[in-house]
Backbone bond lengths (Angstrom), bond angles and torsions (degrees), N, CA, C in turn:
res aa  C-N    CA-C-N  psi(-1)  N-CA   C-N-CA  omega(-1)  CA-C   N-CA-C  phi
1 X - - - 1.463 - - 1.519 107.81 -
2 X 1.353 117.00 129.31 1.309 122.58 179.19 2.052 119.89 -68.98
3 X 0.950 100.37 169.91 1.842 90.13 -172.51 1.426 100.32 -89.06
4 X 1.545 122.50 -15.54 1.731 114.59 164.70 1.829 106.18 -86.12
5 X 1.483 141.11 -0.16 1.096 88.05 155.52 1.295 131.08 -94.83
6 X 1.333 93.31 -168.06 1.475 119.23 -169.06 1.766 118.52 -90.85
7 X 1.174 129.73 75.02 1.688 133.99 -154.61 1.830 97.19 -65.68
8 X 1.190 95.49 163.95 1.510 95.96 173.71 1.429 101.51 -69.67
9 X 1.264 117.32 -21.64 1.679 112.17 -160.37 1.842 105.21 -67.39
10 X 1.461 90.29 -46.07 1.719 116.12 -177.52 1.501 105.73 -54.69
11 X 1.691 110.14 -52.92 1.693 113.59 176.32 1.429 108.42 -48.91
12 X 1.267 124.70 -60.17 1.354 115.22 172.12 1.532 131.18 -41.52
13 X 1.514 97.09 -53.53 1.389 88.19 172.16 1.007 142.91 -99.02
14 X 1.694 101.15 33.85 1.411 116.26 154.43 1.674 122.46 -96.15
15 X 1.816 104.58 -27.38 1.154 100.21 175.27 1.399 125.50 -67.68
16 X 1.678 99.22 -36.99 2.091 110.11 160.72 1.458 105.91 -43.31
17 X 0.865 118.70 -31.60 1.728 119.34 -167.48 1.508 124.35 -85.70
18 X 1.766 109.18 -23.48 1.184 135.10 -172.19 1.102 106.26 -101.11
19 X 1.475 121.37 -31.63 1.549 137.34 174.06 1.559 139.34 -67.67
20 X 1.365 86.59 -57.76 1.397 117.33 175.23 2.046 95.78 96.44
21 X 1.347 109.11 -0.13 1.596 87.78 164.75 1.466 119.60 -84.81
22 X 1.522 104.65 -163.74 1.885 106.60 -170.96 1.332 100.35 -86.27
23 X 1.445 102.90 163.63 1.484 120.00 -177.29 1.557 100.85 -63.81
24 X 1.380 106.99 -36.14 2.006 95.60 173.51 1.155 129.50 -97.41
25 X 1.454 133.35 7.95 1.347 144.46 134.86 1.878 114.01 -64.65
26 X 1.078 110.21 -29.02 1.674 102.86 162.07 1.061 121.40 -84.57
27 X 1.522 119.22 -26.37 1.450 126.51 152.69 1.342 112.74 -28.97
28 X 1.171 115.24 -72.56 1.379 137.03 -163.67 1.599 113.35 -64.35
29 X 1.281 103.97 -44.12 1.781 122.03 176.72 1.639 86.67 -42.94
30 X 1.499 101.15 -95.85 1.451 122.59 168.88 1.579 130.25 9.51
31 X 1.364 95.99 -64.93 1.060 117.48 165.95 1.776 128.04 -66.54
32 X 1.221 102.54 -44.34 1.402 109.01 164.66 1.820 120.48 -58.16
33 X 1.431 99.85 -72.70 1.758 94.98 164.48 1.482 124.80 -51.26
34 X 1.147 147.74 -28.98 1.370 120.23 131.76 1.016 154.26 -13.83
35 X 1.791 96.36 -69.85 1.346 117.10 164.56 1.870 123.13 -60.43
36 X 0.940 98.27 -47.24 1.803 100.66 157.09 1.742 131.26 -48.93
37 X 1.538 93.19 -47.67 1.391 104.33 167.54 1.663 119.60 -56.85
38 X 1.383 108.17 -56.18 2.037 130.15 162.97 1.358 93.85 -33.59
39 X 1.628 129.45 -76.30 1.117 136.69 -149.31 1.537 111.81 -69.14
40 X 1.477 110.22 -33.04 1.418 113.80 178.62 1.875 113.75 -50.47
41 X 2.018 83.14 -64.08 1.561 94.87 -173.94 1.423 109.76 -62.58
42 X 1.459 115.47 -24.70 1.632 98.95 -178.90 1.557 116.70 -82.20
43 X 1.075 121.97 -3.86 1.457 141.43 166.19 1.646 116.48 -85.46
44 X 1.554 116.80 6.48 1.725 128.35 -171.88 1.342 110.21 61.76
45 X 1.060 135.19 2.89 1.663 138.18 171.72 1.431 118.13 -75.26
46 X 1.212 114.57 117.80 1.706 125.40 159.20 1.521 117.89 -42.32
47 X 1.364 134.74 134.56 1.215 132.84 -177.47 1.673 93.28 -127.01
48 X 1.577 107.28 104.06 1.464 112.73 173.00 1.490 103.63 -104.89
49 X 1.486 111.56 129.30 1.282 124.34 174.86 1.555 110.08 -115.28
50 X 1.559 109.72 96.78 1.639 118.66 -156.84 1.990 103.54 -61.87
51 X 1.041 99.93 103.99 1.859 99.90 166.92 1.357 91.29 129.87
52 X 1.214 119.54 -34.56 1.801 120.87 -172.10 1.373 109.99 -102.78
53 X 1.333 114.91 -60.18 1.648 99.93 -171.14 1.504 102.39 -171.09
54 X 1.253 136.17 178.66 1.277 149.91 110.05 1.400 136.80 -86.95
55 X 1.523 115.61 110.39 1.656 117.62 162.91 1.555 125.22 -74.26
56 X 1.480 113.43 129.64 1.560 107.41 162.70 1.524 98.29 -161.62
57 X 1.225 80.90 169.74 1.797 111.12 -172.58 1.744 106.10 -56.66
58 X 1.072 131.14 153.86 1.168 143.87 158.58 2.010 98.05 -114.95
59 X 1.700 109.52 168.42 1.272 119.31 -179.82 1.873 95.72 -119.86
60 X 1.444 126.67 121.63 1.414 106.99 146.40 1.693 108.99 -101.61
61 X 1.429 77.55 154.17 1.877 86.48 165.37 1.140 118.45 -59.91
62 X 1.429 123.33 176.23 1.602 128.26 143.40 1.616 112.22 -69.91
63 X 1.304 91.86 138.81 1.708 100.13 176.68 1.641 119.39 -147.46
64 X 1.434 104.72 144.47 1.210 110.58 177.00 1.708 130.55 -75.16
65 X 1.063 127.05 90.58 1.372 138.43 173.29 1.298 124.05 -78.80
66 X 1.368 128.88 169.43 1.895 129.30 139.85 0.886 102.19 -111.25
67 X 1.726 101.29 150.69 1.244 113.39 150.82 1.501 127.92 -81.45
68 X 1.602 108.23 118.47 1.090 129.07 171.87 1.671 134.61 -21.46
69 X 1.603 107.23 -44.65 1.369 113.57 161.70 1.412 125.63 -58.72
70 X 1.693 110.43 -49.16 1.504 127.56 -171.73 1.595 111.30 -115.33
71 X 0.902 128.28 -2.40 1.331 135.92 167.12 1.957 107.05 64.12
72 X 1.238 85.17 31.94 1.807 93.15 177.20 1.423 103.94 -96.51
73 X 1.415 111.89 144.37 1.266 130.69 -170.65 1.612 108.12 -87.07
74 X 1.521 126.86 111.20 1.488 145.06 -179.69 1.439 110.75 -97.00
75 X 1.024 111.71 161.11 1.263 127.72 166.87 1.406 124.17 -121.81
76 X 1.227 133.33 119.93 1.568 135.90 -142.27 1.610 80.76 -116.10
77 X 0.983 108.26 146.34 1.535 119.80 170.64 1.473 117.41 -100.08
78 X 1.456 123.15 162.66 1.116 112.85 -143.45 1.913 86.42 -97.72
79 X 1.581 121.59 163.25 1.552 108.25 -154.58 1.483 80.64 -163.23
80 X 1.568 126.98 156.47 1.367 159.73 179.38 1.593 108.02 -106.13
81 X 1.358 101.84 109.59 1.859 98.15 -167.37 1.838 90.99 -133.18
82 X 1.005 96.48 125.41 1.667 114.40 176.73 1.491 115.18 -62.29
83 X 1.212 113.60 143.11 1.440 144.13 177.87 0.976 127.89 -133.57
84 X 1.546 116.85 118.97 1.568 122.74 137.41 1.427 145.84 -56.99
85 X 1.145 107.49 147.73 1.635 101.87 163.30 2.110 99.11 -149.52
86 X 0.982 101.30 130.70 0.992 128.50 -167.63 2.130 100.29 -67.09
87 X 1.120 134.70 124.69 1.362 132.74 -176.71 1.787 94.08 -69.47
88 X 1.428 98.50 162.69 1.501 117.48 154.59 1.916 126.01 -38.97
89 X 1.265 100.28 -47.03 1.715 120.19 -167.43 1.531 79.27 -80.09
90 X 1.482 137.87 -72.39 1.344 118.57 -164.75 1.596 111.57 -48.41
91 X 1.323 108.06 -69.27 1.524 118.19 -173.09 1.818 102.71 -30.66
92 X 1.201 99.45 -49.62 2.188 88.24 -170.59 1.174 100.61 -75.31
93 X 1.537 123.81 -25.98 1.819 116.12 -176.47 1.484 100.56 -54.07
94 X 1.524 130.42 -66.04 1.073 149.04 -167.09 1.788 113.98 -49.66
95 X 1.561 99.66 -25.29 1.840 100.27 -168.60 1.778 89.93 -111.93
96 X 1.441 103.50 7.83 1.568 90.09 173.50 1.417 108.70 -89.18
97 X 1.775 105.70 152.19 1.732 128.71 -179.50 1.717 87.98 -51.49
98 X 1.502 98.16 148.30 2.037 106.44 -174.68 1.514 74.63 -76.02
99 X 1.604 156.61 -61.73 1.417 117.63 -147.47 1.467 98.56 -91.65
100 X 1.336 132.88 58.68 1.799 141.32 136.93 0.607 121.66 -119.82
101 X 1.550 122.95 0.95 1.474 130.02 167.08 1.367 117.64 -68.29
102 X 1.518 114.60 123.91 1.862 109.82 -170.82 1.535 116.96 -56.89
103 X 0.894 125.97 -179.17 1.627 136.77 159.86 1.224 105.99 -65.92
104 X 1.188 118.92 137.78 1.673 107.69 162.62 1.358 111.41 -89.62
105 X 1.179 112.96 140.26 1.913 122.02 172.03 1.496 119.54 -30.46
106 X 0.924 129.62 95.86 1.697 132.85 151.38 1.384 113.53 -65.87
């Protein structure tokens, strides 16, 4: 893990911090929207979060590979791997000059 990210532990205790609730009620927040998000996509449902993003599933095929150690030929089965796409409102937050960037809410 790199020293810029962002851990779930850290998300929390920024939202306690942004909130004014406890570090284990953001725990819990935290933990829940995740878990909603997991449950959506593992249920085939899109999770659009209007200003931030939408998550959903992508499909890969099965495909023929080697394995790298032994150079034997595998067969990968075909598997459902999640995706982002980032909304409009995030994308311009992110390419905006740091002094147009709003205040964040106190």
């Amino acid at each position: 893990v790199n020293d810029t990210a962002i851990t779930r532990a850290r998300l929390a205790a920024e939202v306690s911090e942004a909130t004014g609730i406890t570090r284990r009620e953001a725990d819990l927040i935290v933990e829940a929207v995740f878990g909603a998000i997991a449950g959506a996509l593992r249920s085939g449902d899109e999770v659009e979060i209007r200003g931030f993003g939408s998550f959903r599933l992508r499909s890969r095929k099965a495909r023929l590979t080697r394995n790298p150690r032994t150079g034997e030929q595998i067969m990968v089965p075909p598997k459902r791997v999640p995706f982002f796409r980032a909304g409009k409102a995030l994308r311009d937050r992110l390419n905006q000059e740091p002094s147009e960037e709003p205040l964040a809410a106190t």
